[in-house]
C-alpha positions in Angstrom: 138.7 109.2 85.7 140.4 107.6 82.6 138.5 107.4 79.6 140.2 106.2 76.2 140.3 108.9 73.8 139.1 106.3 71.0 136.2 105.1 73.0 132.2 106.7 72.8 132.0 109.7 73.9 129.8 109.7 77.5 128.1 112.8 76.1 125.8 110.0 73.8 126.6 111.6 70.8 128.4 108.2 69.4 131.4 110.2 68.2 134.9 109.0 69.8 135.7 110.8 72.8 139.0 112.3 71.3 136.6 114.4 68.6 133.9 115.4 70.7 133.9 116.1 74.4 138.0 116.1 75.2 138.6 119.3 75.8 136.3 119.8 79.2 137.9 116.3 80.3 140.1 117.9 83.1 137.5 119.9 84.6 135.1 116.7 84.4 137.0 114.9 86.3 137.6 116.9 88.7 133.7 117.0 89.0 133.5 113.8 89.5 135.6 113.2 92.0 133.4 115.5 94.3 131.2 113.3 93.8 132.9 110.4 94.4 134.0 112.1 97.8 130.1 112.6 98.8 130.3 116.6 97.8 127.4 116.5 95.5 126.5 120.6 96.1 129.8 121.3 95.6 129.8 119.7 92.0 126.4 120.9 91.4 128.3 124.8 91.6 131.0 123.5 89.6 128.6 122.0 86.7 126.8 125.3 86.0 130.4 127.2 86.1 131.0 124.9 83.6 128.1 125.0 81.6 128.1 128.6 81.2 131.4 127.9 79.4 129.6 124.7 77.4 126.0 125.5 77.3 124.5 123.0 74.4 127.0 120.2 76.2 125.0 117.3 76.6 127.9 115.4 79.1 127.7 118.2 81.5 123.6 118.5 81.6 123.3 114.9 82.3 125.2 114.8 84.7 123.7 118.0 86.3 120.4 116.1 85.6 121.4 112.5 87.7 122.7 115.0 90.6 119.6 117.0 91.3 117.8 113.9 90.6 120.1 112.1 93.2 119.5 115.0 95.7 116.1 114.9 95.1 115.8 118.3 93.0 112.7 116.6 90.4 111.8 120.3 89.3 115.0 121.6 88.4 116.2 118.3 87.2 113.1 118.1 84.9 113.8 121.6 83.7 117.5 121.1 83.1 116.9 117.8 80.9 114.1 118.7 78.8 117.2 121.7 77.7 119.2 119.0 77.0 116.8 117.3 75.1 115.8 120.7 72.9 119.5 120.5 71.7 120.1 116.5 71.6 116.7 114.8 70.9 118.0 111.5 70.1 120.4 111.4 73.6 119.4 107.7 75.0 120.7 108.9 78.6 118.9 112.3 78.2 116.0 111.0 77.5 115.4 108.4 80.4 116.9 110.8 83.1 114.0 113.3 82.2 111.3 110.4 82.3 113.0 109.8 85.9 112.4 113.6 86.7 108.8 113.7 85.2 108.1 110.8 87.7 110.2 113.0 90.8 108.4 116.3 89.5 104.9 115.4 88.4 104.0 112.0 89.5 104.2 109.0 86.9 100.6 109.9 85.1 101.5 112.9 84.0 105.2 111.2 83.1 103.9 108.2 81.2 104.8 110.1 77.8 108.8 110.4 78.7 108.4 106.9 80.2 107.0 105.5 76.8 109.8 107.4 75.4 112.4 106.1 77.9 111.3 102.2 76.8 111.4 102.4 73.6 114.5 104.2 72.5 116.9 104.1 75.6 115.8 100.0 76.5 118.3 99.2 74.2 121.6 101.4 75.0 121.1 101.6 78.7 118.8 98.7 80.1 120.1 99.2 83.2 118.9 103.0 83.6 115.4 101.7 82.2 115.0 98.6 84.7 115.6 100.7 87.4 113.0 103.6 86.3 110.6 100.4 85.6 111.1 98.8 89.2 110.4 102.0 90.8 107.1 102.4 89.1 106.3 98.8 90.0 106.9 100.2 93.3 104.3 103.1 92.6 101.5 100.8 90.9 101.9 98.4 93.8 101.4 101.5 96.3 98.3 102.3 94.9 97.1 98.4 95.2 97.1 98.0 90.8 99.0 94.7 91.8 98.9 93.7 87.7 100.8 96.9 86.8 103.2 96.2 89.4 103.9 92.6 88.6 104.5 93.6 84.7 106.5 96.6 85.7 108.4 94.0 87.4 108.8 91.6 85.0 110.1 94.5 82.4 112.5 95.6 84.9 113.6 91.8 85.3 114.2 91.3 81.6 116.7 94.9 81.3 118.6 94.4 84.9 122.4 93.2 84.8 123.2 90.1 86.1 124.0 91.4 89.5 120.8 92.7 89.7 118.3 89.9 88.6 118.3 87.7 91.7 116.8 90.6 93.5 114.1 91.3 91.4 113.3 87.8 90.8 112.7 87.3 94.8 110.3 90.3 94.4 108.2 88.8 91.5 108.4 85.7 93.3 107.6 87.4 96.3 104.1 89.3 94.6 103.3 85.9 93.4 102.9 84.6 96.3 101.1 87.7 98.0 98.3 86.2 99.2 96.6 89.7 100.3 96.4 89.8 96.7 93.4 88.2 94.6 95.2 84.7 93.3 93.2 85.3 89.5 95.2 88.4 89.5 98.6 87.1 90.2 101.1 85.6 88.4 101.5 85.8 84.2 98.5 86.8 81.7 99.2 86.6 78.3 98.1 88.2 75.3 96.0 86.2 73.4 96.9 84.9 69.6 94.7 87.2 67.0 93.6 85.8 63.7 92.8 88.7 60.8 93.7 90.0 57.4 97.1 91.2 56.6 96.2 95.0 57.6 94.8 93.6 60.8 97.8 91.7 61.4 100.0 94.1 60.7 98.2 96.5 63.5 98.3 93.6 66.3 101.8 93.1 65.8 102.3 97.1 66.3 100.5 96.6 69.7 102.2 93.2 70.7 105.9 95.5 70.7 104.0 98.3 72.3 103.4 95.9 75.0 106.3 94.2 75.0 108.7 97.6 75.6 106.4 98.7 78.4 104.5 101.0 76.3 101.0 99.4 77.6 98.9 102.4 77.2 99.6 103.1 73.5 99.2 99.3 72.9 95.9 99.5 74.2 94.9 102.0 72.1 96.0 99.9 69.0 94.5 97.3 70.0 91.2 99.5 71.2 91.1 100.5 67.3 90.9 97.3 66.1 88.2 95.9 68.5 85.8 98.7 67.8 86.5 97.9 64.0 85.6 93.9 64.7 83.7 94.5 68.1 83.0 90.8 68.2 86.4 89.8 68.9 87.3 88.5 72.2 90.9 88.5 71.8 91.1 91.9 71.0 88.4 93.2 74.1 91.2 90.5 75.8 94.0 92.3 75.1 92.6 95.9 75.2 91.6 94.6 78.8 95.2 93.3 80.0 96.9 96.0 78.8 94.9 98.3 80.7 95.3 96.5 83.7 99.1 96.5 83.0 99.0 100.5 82.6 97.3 100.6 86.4 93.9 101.8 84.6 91.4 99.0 86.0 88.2 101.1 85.0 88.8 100.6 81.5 90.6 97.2 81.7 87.0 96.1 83.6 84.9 97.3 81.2 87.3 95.2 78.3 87.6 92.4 79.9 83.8 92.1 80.5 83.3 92.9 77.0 85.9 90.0 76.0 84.2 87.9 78.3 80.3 88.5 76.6 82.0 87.4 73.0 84.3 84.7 73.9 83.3 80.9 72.6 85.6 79.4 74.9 84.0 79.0 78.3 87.2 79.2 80.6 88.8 81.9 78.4 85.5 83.8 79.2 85.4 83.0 82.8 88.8 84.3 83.4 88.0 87.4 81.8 85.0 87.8 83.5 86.6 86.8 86.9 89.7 89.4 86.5 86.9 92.5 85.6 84.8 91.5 88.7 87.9 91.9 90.5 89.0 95.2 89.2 85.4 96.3 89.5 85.4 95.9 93.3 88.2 97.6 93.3 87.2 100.8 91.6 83.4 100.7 93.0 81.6 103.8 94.5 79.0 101.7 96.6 81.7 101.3 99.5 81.4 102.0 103.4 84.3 104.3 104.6 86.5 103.3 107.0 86.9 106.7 109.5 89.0 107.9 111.9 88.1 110.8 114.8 90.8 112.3 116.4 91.1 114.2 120.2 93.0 115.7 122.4 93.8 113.9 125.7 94.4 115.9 128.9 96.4 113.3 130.6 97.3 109.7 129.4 97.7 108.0 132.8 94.3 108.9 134.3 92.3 108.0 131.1 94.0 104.2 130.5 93.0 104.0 134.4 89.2 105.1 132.9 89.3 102.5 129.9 90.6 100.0 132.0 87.3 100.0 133.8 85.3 100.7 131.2 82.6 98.0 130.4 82.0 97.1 126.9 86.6 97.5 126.3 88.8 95.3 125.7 92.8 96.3 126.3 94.9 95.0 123.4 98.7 93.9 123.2 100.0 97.0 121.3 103.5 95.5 119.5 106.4 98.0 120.4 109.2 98.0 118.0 112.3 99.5 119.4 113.3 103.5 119.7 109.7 103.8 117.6 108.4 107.1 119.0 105.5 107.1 117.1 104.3 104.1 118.6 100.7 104.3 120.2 100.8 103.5 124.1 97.9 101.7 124.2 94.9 100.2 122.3 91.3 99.0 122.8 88.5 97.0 121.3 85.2 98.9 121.6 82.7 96.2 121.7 78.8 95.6 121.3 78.1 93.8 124.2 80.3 93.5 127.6 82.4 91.0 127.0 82.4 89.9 130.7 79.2 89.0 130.4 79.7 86.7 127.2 80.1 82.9 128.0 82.7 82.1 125.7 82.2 78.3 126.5 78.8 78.9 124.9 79.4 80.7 122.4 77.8 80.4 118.6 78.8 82.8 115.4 75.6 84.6 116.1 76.5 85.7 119.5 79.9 86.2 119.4 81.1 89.9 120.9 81.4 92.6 117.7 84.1 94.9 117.7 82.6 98.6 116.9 85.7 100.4 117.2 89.3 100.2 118.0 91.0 103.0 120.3 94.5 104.0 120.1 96.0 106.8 122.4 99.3 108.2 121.6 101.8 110.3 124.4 102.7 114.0 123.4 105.6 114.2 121.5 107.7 117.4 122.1 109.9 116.5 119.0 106.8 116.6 116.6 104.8 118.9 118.6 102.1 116.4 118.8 99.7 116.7 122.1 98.5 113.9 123.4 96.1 112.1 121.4 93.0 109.4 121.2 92.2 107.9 117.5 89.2 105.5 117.5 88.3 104.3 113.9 86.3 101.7 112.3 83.5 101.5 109.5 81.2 105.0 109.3 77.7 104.3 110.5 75.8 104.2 113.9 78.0 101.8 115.6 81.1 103.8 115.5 79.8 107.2 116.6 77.8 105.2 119.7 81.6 103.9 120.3 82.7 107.1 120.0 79.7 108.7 122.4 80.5 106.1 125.1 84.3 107.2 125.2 83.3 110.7 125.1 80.9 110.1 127.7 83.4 108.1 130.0 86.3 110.3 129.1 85.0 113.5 130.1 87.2 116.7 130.1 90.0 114.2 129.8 89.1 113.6 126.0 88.4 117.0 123.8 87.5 115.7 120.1 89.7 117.8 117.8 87.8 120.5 115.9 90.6 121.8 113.6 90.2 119.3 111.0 87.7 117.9 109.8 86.1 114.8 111.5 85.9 112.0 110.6 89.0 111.2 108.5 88.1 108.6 105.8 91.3 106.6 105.6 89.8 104.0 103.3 86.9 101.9 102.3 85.5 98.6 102.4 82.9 97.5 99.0 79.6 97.4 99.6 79.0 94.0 98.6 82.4 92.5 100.8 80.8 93.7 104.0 79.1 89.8 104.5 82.7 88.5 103.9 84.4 90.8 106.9 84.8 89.6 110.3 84.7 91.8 113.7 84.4 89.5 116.4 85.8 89.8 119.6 87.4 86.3 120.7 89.1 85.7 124.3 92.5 84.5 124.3 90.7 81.6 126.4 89.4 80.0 123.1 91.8 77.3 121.7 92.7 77.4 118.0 90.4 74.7 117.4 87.3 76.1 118.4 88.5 79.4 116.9 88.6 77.4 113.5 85.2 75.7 113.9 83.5 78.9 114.8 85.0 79.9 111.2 84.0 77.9 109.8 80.3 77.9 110.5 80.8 81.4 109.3 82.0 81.0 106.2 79.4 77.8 105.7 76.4 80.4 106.4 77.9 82.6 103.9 78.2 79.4 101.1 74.8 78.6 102.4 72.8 81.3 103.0 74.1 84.8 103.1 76.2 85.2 99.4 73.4 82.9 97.3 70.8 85.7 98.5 72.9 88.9 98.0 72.5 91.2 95.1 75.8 91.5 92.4 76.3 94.4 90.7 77.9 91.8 88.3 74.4 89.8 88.4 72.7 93.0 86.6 71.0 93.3 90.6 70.4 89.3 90.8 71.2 87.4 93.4 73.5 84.2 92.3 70.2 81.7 93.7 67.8 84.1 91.1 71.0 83.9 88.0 71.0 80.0 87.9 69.4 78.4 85.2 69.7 82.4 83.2 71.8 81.4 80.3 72.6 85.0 80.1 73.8 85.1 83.5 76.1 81.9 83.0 79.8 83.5 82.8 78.7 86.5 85.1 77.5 83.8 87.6 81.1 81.8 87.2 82.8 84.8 87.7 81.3 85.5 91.0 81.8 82.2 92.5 85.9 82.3 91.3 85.9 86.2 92.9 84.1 85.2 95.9 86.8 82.1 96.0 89.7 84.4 95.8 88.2 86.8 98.7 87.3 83.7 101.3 91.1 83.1 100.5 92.4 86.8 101.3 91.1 86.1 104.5 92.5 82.8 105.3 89.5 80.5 104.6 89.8 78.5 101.8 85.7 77.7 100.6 87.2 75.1 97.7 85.5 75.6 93.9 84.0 72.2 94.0 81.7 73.3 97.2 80.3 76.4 95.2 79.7 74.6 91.9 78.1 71.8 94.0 75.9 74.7 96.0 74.5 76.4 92.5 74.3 73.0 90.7 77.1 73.9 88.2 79.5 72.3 86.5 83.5 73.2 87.0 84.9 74.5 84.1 86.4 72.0 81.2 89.8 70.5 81.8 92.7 72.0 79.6 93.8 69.9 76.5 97.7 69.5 77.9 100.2 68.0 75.4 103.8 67.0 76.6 104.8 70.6 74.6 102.4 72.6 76.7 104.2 75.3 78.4 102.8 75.4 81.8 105.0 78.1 83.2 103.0 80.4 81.0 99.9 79.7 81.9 97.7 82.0 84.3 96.6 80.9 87.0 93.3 80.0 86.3 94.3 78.1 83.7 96.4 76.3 86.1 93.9 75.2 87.9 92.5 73.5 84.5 95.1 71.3 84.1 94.6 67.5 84.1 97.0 66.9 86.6 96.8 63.1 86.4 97.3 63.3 82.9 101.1 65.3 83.4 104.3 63.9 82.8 106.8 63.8 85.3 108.3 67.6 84.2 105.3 69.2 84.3 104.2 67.8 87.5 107.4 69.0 88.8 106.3 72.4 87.3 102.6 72.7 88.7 104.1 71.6 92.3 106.5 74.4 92.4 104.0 77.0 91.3 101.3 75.4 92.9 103.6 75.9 96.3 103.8 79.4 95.9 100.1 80.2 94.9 98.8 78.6 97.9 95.5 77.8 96.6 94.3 75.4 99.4 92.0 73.1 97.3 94.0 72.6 94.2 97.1 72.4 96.0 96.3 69.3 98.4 95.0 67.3 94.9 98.9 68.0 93.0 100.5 67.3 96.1 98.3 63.9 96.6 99.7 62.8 92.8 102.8 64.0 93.5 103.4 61.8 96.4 101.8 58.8 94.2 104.4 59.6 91.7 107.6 58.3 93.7 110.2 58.5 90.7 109.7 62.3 90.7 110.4 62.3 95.0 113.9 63.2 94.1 112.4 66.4 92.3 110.6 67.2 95.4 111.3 68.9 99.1 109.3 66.2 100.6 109.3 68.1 103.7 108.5 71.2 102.6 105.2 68.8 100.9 104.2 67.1 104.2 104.1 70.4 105.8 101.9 72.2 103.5 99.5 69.2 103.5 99.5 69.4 107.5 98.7 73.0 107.4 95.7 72.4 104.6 94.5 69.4 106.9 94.7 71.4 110.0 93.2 74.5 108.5 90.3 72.6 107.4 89.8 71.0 110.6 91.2 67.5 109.6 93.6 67.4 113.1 94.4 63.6 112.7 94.8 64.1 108.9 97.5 66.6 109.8 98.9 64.8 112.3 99.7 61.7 110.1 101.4 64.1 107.7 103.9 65.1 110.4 104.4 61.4 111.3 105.2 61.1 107.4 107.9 63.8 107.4 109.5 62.4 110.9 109.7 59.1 108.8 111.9 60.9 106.3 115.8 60.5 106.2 117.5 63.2 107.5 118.3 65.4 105.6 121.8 66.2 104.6 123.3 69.0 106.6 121.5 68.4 109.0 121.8 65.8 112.4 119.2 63.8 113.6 118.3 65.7 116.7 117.7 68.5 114.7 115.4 66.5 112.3 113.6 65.4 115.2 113.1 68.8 117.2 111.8 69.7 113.7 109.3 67.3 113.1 108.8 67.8 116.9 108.0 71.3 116.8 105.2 70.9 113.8 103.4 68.4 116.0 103.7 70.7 119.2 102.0 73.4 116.9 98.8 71.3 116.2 98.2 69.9 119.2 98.4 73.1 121.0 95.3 74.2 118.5 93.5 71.7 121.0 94.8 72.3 124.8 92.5 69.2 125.7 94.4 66.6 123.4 95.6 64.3 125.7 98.8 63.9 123.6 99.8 67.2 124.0 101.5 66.4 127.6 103.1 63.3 126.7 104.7 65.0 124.0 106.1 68.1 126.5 107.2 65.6 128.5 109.4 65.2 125.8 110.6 68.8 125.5 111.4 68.1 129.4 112.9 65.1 129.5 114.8 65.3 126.5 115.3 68.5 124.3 115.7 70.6 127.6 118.8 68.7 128.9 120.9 68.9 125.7 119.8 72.2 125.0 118.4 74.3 127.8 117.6 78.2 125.7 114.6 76.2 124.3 112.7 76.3 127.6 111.7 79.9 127.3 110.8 79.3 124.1 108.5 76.5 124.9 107.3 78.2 127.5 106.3 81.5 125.6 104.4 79.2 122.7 102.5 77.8 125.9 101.3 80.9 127.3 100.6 81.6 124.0 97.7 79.4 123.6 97.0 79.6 128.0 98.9 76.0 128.5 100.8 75.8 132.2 104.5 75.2 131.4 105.5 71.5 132.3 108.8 72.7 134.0 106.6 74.6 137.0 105.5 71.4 138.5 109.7 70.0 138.4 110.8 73.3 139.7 108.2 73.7 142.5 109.7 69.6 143.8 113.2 71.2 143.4 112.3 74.6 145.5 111.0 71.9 147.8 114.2 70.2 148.6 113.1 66.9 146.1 116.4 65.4 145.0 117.2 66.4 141.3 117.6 63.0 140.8 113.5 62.5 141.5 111.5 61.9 138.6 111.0 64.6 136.1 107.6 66.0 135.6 105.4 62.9 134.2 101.8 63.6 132.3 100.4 60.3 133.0 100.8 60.3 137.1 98.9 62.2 139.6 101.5 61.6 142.5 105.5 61.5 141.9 106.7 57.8 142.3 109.6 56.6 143.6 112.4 57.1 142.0 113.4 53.2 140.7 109.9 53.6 139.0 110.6 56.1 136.8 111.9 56.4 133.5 113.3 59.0 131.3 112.9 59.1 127.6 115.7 58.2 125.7 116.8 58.3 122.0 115.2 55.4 120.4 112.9 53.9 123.0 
């Protein structure tokens, strides 16, 4: 270690090295060197020898602090530091080492008032120390599913990290942005609203704003809580009370601010955003939820009862995915079902008869390393269906299966609202059904829910109404908007998107106004609900540029097929835009909405494309190729679908034979016979190679002058 002796000392106390902490240079060094050379106990011993000698010495109790911290050691790191800090209150490093050992010690609630500390005086000093305690507690808010605490821990952590840093954590925001598992009216950026008052007033939300904008989100709220119940009619205030709630992880409170905001605000969308976000947090931190439960049992011998579920009616065996050297890994799985699924037509089937799964099983071998036995988990929602899954194992089981009564049974390992249950689906589907049906049977699901089930269900958000009963109640107007925006957002968690203009039609209501959008208007900052707003005909050719890209990584079916449609209308932005990347998204809406030919002639757009540079034309081709071999194998019956793996055959197989298996494993995939069997049964046969190749469009093999290969560019 060199250190110039005119430099800060690295105690923090700003003095020059030379005139502070000189003298104990030698033994520091030595110090850390041992840790440089992975000996972190060893200079652990060698700190506390040498802070008996230099007790009050901030250099060696921060150091001692980052060791224990590195080996884990919250407690006595947490002890050590808040020491340090009784003799240097005003150290920057001190200080956010003990907010990282609150967090190791004592969890991050009971830490938030060393973090709030930690932003606000060490931010400046050592950003890098603060973005890294920031990112960890996005990591903690986005454990404990408060996905707007973790995108603004995020973003804080982004705006301190070096350079080397920022690419990294910018994937990860992208990467939560995109997160569609997550609500979209909760992702992306929200931003405090602008807040009009007297000079005191003013004075106070500008003492909140910096609050906020260090990370400090609790104590901004509370500013900005103090004002609002001064002027309780002031949306922007209930606004920002409500965000910066959210931000902090509490959602409770955020709700009940946001809904507050959302009563008092004139401006209908501002409203209906408010109102939308505290629906969404509401579900979240409900009571009126059906537990998700797990029993547990002891299992005499593996073999013997797989051999019994095998045979059991009413059980379907599931693929279990085995990852490699995972020990823990469960050695089979079931589906415990309603009906025998044997006995279910699956050519006939409608979304009302459709086999319910009850239950899944999961049996695990002993493991001598753990000490675990043997052991059977079956879980699923608490109520009669799982215990008469459970009863039917039990009974076919016998004294192979003992249920566990050591702990206590069931296990809840989590919960499902109340009011979701409509949305969920349990069916049981055989691998025989193509994709196709699959998708039509979906979406006479979610069209009965539009239709039928959702219009009649009471909302705790509808004061006990049901959304037919709230039309036409004023009162109920931006309660009612709300709704249909959170039931939009869950149709899209689960991979159906319902479209806004379908609900508004259903209830008779109007969308929500279009933004007023100057050439100025920053779109990037703009939630996305507001996004939606925008007039996108009315863009220029920046801003469309900007909508695309963050319409792309939304992924909000409906408005994302109308940008993309103006986009593609807009030619003298096409150099702005992965034209590729556009055709495929607008194959996937098309083909997720049923629309098969509509996708189709996107694929046929993107083959049209020049090839892209890097890249040759065969692999353009297989490309393109590939995308259409997808959607057609949604239909096994297309009659294109074997004139196209005749091309796979004929001419992607020759110059580049690995991609059979691959073809191959897509086809058994979706139960389609590979179209090298036929060719390789002629050629165990003795046929001359030199025979024609497997041909979809001839029931007998022709002679050989009367057959043709595909070639490039015929």
């Amino acid at each position: 270690m060199s250190i110039d002796i005119y430099s800060p000392c690295p105690c923090g106390s700003g003095k020059k090295f030379k005139f502070c902490c000189h003298a104990i240079a030698d033994e520091m060094d030595r110090i850390i060197r041992l840790m440089e050379g992975n000996q972190p106990r060893v200079a652990v011993q060698q700190l506390e020898i040498l802070a008996r000698k230099h007790p009050a010495n901030a250099w060696i109790g921060t150091t001692q602090g980052m060791l224990l911290l590195d080996l884990g050691e919250g407690t006595a790191a947490r002890d050590l530091l808040k020491g340090v800090l009784e003799e240097h209150p005003d150290n920057e490093l001190a200080i956010v080492l003990y907010a990282a050992a609150m967090v190791q010690a004592e969890g991050f609630e009971n830490a938030k008032r060393a973090l709030h500390r930690a932003f606000q005086r060490s931010a400046k000093k050592l950003p890098a120390l603060v973005s890294d305690l920031a990112s960890s507690l996005a990591a903690a808010h986005a454990s404990r599913g408060h996905m707007m605490a973790a995108r603004e821990h995020l973003a804080l952590a982004l705006r301190l990290a070096p350079e080397e840093r920022r690419q990294q954590l910018f994937v990860q925001l992208l990467e939560l942005d995109g997160a569609d598992e997550i609500p979209y009216p909760l992702r992306g950026s929200h931003q405090l609203p602008s807040i009009t008052g007297s000079d005191q007033v003013q004075q106070e939300v500008r003492k909140g704003q910096k609050y906020a904008a260090v990370g400090c989100w609790s104590i901004a709220a509370d500013v900005f809580t103090t004002l609002a119940n001064a002027t309780p009619e002031s949306a922007e205030l209930w606004h920002s009370v409500g965000l910066c709630r959210a931000w902090d992880g509490d959602e409770k409170n955020a709700a009940e601010a946001l809904h507050r905001a959302a009563r008092q605000y004139g401006d209908l969308g501002l409203a209906v955003e408010c109102e939308t976000l505290a629906q969404l947090l509401d579900e979240k931190t409900t009571t009126n939820v059906i537990d998700q439960c797990v029993y547990q049992g002891h299992v005499q011998s593996v073999s013997r009862l797989l051999t019994v579920l095998d045979g059991l009616p009413r059980t379907a065996r599931i693929k279990v995915p085995q990852l490699e050297n995972d020990e823990e890994a469960a050695v089979a799985s079931y589906l415990v079902l309603n009906v025998d699924s044997n006995e279910t037509d699956f050519n006939q089937l409608t979304i009302d008869n459709i086999p319910r799964i009850i239950g899944q099983v999961s049996i695990f071998d002993a493991n001598s390393k753990t000490n675990r036995p043997a052991t059977l988990m079956i879980a699923g929602p608490r109520g009669a269906a799982l215990d008469d899954a459970k009863s039917r194992l039990a009974a076919a089981a016998g004294e192979l299966l003992e249920w566990r009564t050591d702990v206590a049974q069931p296990e809840v390992t989590g919960a499902i609202p109340a009011e979701s249950q409509i949305l969920e689906i349990n069916w049981y589907l055989s691998d025989r059904i193509p994709l196709v049906r699959r998708r039509e049977l979906f979406s006479q699901f979610w069209k009965q829910i539009v239709d039928e089930k959702w219009p009649n269900q009471p909302l705790r958000a509808l004061d006990g109404k049901t959304p037919l009963q709230a039309v036409g109640d004023e009162s109920q107007r931006i309660p009612l908007l709300g709704a249909i925006y959170a039931l939009d957002a869950a149709a899209l968690r689960r991979d159906k998107g319902i479209g806004l203009k379908k609900l508004f039609a259903r209830f008779e209501i109007s969308p929500l106004p279009s933004l007023n959008v100057t050439d100025e208007t920053n779109l990037g900052g703009l939630s996305i609900m507001q996004l939606h707003r925008v007039p996108i005909d009315k863009l220029n050719d920046q801003q469309l540029v900007t909508v695309v890209n963050r319409s792309m990584l939304i992924r909000h079916d409906e408005t994302l097929y109308e940008v993309l449609k103006v986009a593609l209308d807009r030619p003298e932005c096409s150099a702005q835009f992965d034209l590729a990347r556009i055709f495929r998204a607008l194959c996937e809406i098309s083909a997720g909405e049923g629309r098969r030919d509509e996708a189709l002639s996107w694929i046929d757009r993107g083959r049209n494309l020049p090839v892209p540079e890097g890249k040759t034309a065969f692999q353009h081709a297989w490309a393109w190729d590939m995308a259409e071999l997808g959607t057609r194998l949604e239909d096994p019956a297309d009659p294109q679908l074997k004139v196209l793996l005749s091309r796979f055959v004929n001419y992607y197989a020759p110059k580049v034979p690995q991609v059979r298996p691959h073809i191959e494993q897509m086809l058994q995939n979706f139960g389609v016979p590979s179209p090298w069997e036929s060719l390789d049964v002629m050629l165990a046969s003795g046929v001359s190679a030199t025979s024609p190749v497997w041909n979809p469009n001839v029931a007998e093999p022709v002679p050989a002058g009367g057959s043709k290969l595909w070639l490039p560019g015929q």
